[in-house]
N, C-alpha and C positions, 0 to 999 in steps of 0.2 A: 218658734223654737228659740231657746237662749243661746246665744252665743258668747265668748267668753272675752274679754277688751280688758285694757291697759288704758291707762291714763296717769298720764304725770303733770304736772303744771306746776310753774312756778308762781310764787306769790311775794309783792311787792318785798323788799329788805326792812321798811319804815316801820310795818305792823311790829306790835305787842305780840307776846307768847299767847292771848288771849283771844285774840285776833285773829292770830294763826287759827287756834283752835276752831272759833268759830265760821272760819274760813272753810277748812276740811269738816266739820259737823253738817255744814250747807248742804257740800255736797256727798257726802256719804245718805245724807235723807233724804236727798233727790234721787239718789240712783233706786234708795230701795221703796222711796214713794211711788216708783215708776216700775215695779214688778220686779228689781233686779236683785240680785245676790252680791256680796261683798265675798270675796273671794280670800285676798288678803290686801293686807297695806303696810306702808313703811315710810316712815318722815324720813326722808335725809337729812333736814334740818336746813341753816344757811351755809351757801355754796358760793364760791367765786364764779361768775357764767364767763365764758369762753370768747362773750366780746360783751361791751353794752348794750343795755335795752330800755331804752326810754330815758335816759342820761343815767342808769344804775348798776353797778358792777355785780354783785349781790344779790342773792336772791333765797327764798324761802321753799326747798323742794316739798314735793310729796308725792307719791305713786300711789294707785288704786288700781287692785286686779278687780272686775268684777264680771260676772254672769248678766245680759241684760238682751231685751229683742233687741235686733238691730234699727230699727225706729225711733229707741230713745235716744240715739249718740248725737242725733242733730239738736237736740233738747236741752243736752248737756254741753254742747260747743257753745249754743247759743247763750247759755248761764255762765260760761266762760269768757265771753266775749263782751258779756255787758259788765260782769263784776268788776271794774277798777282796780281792784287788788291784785289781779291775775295778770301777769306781764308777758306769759305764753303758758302753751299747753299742746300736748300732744298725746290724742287717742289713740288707738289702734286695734283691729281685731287679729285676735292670736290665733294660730294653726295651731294644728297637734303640736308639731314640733317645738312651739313656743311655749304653748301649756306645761309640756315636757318637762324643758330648760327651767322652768319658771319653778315647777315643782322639785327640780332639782337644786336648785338654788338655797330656796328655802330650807331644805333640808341640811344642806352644807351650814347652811348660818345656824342653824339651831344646834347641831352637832359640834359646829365650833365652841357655839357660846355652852354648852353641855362640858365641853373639855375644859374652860378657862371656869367656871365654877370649881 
């Protein structure tokens, strides 16, 4: 059965807009290489982190909701773990209540950006 996971990771500051891309393309085709659903996603872009990590202030966000067995997250830690590019990252599997919040969210953003057109 699929269950429904978060994941955000950051990615190195140094990377190219190109980079980035190819960074999240990785894994967007691994999740769905591996039987999973893309739920949604959202680049935050670069962010100041909250202390350093690896001598780098900066960082490169990205978040991925997606639908996947719970089998594949060790799959994908471990594609996390070897990438270089990737300075942290954090999965997680979502309860209802997260799914929820999550679908509320989204709708609030889209309703926003609906007002500011």
């Amino acid at each position: 059965m699929l269950k429904q996971y978060e994941t955000v990771f950051i990615a190195t500051p140094v990377l190219s807009d190109a980079q980035i891309k190819e960074a999240v393309k990785k894994y967007r085709d691994l999740i769905v290489e591996n039987g999973g659903e893309i739920v949604h996603e959202e680049d935050w872009g670069l962010k100041k982190l909250a202390y350093p990590i690896q001598k780098k202030t900066t960082g490169f966000y990205h978040l991925i909701e997606f639908k996947a067995l719970p089998e594949f997250i060790e799959k994908l830690e471990i594609q996390y773990r070897r990438d270089e590019r990737i300075i942290r990252f954090l999965t997680f599997a979502m309860d209802k209540h997260a799914v929820a919040y999550a679908e509320r969210r989204r709708n609030n953003k889209s309703e926003s950006k609906t007002k500011e057109e």
